[in-house]
N, C-alpha and C positions, 0 to 999 in steps of 0.2 A: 150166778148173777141174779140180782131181784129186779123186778120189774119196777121201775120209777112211778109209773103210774100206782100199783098194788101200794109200795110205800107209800106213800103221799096218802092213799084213801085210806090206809091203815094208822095212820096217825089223828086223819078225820073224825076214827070213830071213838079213840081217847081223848078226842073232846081238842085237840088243837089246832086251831083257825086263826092265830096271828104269826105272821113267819118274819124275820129280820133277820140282816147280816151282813156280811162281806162276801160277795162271792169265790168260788175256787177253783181250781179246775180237775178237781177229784169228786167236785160237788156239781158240776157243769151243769149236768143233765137233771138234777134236781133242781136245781139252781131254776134253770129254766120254765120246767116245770112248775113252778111255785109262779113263776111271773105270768105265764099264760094263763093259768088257770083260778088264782086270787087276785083280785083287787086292793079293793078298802085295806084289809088285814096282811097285806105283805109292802115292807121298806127297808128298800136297799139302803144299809147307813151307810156315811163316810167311814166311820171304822170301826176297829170290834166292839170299845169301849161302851161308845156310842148308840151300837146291838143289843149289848147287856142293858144299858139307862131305856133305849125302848123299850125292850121287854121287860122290866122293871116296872116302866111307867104304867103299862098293858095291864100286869096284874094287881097294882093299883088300882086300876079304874075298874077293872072284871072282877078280881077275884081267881081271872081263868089261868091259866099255865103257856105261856109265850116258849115258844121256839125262835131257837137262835145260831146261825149258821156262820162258819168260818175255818179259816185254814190255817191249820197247825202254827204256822207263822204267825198268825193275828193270837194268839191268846195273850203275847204278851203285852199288847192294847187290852185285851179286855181284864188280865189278875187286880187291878186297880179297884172297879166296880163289880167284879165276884168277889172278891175278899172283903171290903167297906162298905156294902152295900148288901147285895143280893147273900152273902153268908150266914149259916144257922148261928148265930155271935153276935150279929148285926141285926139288919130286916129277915131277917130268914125269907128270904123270897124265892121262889119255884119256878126253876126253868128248866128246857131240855136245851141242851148243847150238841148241836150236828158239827164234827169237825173231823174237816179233812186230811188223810194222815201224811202228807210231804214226808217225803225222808224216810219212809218206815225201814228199819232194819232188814237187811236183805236185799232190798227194792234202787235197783239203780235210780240217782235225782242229782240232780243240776248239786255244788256243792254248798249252798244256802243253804239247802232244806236237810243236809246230812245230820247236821246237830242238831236241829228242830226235833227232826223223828227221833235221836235215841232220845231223845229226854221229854218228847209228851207226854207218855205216861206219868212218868213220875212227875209231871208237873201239877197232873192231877191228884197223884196221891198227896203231896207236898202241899197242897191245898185242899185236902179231905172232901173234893166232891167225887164221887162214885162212879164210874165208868163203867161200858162195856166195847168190847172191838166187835162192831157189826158185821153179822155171820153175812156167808152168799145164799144161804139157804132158808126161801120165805118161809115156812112154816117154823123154822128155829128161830126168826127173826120176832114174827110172832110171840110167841115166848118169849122173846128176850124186853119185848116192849111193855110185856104184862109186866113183867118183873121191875121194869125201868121207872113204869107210872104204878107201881106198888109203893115203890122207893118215894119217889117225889110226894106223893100222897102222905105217907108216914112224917118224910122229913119236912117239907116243904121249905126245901132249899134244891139248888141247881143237880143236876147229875146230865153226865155225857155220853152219847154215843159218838165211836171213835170210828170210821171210816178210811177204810184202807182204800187203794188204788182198783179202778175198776169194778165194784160193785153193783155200779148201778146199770142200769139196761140205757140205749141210749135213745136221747130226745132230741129231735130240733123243733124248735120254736114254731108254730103255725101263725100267732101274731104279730105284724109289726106293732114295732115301740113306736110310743107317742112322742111326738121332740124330738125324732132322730135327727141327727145332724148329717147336711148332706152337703158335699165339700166335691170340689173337682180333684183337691190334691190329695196324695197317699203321704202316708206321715214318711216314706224312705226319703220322696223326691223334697219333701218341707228337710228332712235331715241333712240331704244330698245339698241343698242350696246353700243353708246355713253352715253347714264345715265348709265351703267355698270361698264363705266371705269372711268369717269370722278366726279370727286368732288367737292365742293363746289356749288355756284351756279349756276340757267339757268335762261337766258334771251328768251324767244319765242317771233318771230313773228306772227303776227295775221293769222288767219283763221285756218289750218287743223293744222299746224306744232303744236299749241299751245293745239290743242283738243286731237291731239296724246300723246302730251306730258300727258298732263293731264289723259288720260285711262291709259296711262301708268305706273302710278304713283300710280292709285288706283289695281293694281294686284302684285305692291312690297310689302312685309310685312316689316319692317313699313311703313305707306303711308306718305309721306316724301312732300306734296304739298308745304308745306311753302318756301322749296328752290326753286321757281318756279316763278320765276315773270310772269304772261301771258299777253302780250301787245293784246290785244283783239282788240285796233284799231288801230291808228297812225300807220298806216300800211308804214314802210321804217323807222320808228323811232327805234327799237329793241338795233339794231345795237349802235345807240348812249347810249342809255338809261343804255345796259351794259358795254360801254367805261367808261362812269362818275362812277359808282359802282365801274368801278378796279380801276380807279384813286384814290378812298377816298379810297378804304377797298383794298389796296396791298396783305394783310396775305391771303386773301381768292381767289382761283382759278373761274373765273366768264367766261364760257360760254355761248355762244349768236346762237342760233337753227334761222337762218335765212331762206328767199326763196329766189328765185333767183327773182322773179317779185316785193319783197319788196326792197333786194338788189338793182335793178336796178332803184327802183324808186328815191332814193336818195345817188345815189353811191359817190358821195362826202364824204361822212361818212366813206367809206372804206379808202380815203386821210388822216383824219381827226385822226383813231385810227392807223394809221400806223404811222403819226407824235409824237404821242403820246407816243409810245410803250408799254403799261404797260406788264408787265412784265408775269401776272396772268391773259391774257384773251387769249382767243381761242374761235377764231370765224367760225362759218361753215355754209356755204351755203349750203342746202340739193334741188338741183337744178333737177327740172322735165320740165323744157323748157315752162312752164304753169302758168295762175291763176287759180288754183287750183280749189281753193273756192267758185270762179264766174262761172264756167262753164267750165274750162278747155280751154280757147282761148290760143291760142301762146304768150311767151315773145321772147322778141329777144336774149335769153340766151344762144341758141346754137352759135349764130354767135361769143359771146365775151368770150375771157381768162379775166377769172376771177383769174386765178392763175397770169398769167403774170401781171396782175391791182395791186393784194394785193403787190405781189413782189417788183413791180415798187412804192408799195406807201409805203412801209417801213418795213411789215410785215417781221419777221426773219426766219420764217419756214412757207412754202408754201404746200400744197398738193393737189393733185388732185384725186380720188377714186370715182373705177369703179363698185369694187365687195366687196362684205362684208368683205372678208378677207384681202382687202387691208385695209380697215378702221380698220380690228381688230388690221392689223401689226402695225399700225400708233401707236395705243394707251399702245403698250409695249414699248416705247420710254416714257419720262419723259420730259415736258414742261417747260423751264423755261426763254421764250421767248415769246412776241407775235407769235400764231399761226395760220394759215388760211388753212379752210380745206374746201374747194368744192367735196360734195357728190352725184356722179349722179344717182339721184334714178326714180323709175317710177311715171306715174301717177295716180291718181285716188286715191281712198280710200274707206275704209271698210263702205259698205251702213247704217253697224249698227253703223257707229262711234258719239259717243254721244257729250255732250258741259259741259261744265268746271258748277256743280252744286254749285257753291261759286261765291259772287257776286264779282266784281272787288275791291270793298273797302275790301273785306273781306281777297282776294288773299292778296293783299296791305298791312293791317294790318298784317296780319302771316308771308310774307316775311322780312317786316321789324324788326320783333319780331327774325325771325330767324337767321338775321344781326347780330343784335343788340347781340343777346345770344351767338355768334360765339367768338362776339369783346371780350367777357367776359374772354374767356377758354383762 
């Protein structure tokens, strides 16, 4: 195991002091580390893309060499702007890539990330930037860093270190966040309220919202899963995925249990069903200022109205809720508009919270079965 700290000051002395990314939760304890201990020079992007364009931008203005953090799953936000941009073809521009290895071959993981791992590597070779799988052993790691900023030097284009499971020593945070968001509600009891009132179908976004959702479902009698699409990855997709369902299936009221760090990762989408308006969707951010899932690093979610966004993008009934009972008054009102509901809940989650025991073809199947038998009635 290497010490988080030892890396961090060992990257220091190669001269790297801008850090950006997406957080992970292979990357947690660095993750962390980077936010305690930098300021000016560390920002969390909304997504990976948007990591590579900062650190893009970074050596631009320096000269100097940007780091850029992200998990396996996120590359495929960022090949767009390593290929067209940051490429020895293109700008040839120089970065280091930290990313987390989900899925690695061998390594039991949720079943999202199974394809992710076998095919990182080769995502990188298939895009000729240069890799290494980071050793546990500092002194080899050492070495491995000379050689990594030999490479970068020479090339001056991107190369990656790949991080597998458990590497890192662990850290918790000594500072609080500035802006945290502080909510009397837990996002289960905002979940627990809204399947109570709401009908038809849910769209979940990935990580906790969708495993809440899912415990939740198994202590209603009858256990009702099949209304339940669980986006388990495409994490910022939710949001579309249940715009296209209200647009075909009008008769049917379709619900979309968002985060605020998926939200923000592809907030175009909130543009996109606002132009839309279907008539049957109700959309809700259940917002804790957090990645949740990864470790709980900060999003930039306290700083943005999200109410004034949906507003300004088309959405016909807006809300905002602080306290349980403001979400309960919401839902003795009758829907029959686009609706946007931002729910400021807390963070964290129940240590015993389990994972959705149905495979994603399986969820897929039953939801579509459950479509499908709606169309009928």
């Amino acid at each position: 195991m290497i010490d988080t700290k030892y890396f961090f000051d060992k990257l220091l002395t190669f001269g790297i002091d801008f850090f950006t990314g997406v957080p992970d939760s292979l990357l947690k304890d660095f993750c962390s580390y980077i936010t305690d201990n930098l300021n000016d020079n560390h920002t969390i992007a909304v997504n990976e893309g948007s990591a590579i364009a900062l650190g893009a931008g970074f050596h631009l203005a320096t000269g100097r060499i940007p780091l850029v953090y992200m998990q396996n799953s996120g590359i495929g936000n960022a090949v767009n702007p390593l290929l067209s941009l940051a490429d020895n073809e293109v700008y040839n521009i120089p970065m280091l890539l930290v990313i987390g290895w989900r899925g690695e071959p061998g390594i039991p993981d949720e079943p999202q990330h199974l394809k992710q791992g076998k095919v990182t590597c080769s995502i990188l070779d298939v895009m000729n930037i240069p890799y290494q799988v980071l050793k546990n052993i500092e002194n080899e790691v050492e070495k491995q860093l000379e050689e990594c900023f030999d490479t970068i030097k020479k090339t001056q284009a991107p190369y990656a270190l790949v991080i597998k499971k458990d590497i890192f020593s662990s850290y918790s945070k000594t500072l609080s966040y500035k802006e945290e968001i502080i909510s009397s509600i837990t996002r289960e009891d905002a979940i627990k309220e809204i399947i109570s009132k709401r009908d038809g179908i849910f769209v979940s976004t990935t990580g906790m919202i969708s495993r809440e959702l899912y415990e939740l479902r198994e202590n209603i009698q009858p256990v009702n899963h099949e209304q339940d699409f669980l986006t388990v990855g495409s994490m910022g997709h939710a949001s579309t995925i249940a715009l296209s369902i209200a647009i075909q299936k009008p008769q049917i009221n379709v619900t979309c249990l968002d985060g605020d760090g998926a939200a923000l990762m592809h907030m175009g989408s909130i543009a996109a069903i606002g132009t839309k308006k279907p008539k049957n969707y109700c959309h809700i951010i259940l917002n804790n200022g957090a990645h949740d899932s990864v470790g709980g690093q900060p999003t930039i979610a306290p700083f943005i109205d999200f109410k004034t966004i949906a507003s300004s993008c088309g959405y016909n009934n807006v809300f905002r809720v602080e306290t349980l009972d403001e979400l309960k008054n919401i839902f003795l009102k009758e829907f029959n508009e686009l609706t946007f509901i931002e729910v400021m809940v807390k963070k964290g989650a129940r240590k015993d919270l389990g994972r959705p025991k149905t495979t994603p073809i399986e969820n897929k199947n039953s939801f579509m079965k459950y479509i499908k038998n709606w169309s009928k009635n």
